[in-house]
N, C-alpha and C positions, 0 to 999 in steps of 0.2 A: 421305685423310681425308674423311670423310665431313661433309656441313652436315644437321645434323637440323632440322626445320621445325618455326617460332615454336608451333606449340599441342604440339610436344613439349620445348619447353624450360621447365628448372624456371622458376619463378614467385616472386619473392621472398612470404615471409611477410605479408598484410597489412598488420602491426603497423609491416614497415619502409615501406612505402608512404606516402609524404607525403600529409597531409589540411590542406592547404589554410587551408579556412575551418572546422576542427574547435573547436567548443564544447564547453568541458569540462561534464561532465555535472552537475548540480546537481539533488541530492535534496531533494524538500518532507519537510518535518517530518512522521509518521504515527505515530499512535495504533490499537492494536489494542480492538477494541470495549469487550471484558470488562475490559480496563486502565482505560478510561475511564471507566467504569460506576462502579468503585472510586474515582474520583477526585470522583463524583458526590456519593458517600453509600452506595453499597451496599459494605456491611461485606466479604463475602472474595469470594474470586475464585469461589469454589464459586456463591455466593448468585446473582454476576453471571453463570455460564453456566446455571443455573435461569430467572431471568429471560431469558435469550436465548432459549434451545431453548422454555422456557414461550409463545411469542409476544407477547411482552408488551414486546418494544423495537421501535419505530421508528427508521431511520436515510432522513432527509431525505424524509420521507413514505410510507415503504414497510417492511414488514416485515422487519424482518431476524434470522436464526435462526442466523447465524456467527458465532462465538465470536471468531474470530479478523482478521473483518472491518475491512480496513485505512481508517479514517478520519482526512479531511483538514482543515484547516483553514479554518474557515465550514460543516461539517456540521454538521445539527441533527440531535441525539439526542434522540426520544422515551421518556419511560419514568414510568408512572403519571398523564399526564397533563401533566407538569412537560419542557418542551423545555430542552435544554441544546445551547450551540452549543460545537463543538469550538475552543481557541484553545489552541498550543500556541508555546514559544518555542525 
């Protein structure tokens, strides 16, 4: 019988590998731009990606032209002048 050598033996799966000090993962709260927008005042979702691609939204001082733009909690949403900070529960 043959001994085959450790870089040719299977390797368990990852997943069974003990991890220690593993933290389970925890998601922040996020809002999609044009969702927020809606939340703001602007009537449909239509109107809200007009305004997006139009340039005419700020996100935390910078232009932003993505529809679907993941925003977190304490961004500022600019839009007509009027700042909105994101607060989501």
């Amino acid at each position: 019988m043959e001994k085959t050598p450790d870089s040719e033996q299977p390797k368990p799966p990852a997943a069974a590998l003990p991890q220690p000090d593993a933290v389970p993962e925890t998601r922040e709260p996020t809002i999609h731009l044009d969702q927020f927008l809606k939340t703001c005042g602007v009537p449909t979702g239509g109107q809200a990606k007009q305004l997006i691609q139009g340039g005419e939204v700020s996100v935390n001082g910078e232009l932003e032209t993505r529809r679907r733009r993941q925003l977190r909690v304490n961004d500022e949403v600019e839009l007509d002048g009027v700042v909105y900070v994101v607060t989501l529960s």
